[in-house]
C-alpha positions in Angstrom: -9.3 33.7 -20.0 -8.1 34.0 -24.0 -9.6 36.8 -25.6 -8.6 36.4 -29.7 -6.8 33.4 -29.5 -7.4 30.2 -30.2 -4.9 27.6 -27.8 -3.9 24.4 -30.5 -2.0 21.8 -29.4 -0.1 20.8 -32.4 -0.5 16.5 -33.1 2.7 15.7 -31.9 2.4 17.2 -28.5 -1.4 15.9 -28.1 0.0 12.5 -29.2 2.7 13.2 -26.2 0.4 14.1 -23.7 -2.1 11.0 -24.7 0.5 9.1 -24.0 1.9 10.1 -20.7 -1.7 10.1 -19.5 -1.7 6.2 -20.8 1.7 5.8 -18.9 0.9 6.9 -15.7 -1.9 5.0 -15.4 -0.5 2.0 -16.3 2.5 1.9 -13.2 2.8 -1.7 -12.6 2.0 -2.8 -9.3 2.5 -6.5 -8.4 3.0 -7.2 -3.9 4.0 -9.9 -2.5 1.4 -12.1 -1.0 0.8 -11.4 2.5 2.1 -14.6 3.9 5.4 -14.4 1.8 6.3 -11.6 4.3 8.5 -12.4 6.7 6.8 -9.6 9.1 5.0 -13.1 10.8 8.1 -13.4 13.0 8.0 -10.6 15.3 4.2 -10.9 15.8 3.4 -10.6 19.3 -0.1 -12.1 20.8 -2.1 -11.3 24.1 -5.2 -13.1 25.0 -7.9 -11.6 27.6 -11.8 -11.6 27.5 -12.2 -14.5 24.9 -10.5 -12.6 22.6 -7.0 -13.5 21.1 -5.0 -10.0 19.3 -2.2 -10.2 17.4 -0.5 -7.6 15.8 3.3 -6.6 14.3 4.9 -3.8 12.0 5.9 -4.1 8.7 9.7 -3.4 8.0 10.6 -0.5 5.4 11.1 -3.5 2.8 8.4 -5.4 4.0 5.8 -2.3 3.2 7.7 -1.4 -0.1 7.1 -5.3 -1.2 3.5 -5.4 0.1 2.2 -2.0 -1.5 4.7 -0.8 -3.7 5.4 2.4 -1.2 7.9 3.5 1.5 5.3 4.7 3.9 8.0 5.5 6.4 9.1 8.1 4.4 6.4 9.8 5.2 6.1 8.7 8.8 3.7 6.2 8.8 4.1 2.8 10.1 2.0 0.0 8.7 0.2 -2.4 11.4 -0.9 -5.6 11.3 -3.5 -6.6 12.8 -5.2 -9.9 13.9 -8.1 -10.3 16.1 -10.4 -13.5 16.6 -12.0 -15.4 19.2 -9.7 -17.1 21.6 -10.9 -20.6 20.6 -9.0 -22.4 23.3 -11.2 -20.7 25.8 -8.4 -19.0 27.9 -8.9 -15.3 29.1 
């Protein structure tokens, strides 16, 4: 807490500020469309009880084109993940 004084920020560093704040929140962010991916190659499928799952993980490069981060980094591995109705009636 200030007792007595008075904190200014003087134009040019308010200006500054203003525009880091402006900066930040303007980061582009443009991912490749899902199917441009080439993570559809290793996807591996089981069938059982009518239901048909598919699922593969994204590459390092895949996940850094898809959402602009390197989740591995941080230990996290990004599924995908398909499920629908096995319309061929097997199971």
């Amino acid at each position: 807490m200030m007792t007595g004084m008075t904190a200014v920020l003087s134009p040019t560093r308010f200006v500054a500020v203003i525009a880091l704040v402006f900066c930040a929140g303007c980061a582009s962010y443009r991912p490749l469309p899902i199917d441009q991916l080439m993570f559809r190659d290793r996807v591996e499928t089981q069938q059982a009880d009518g239901l048909r799952v598919s699922v593969s993980v994204l590459s390092r490069e895949e996940a850094r084109q898809a959402f602009g981060v390197n989740f591995q980094k941080r230990g996290i591995h990004e599924p995908f993940l398909h499920g629908r109705p096995d319309q061929q009636g097997n199971g």
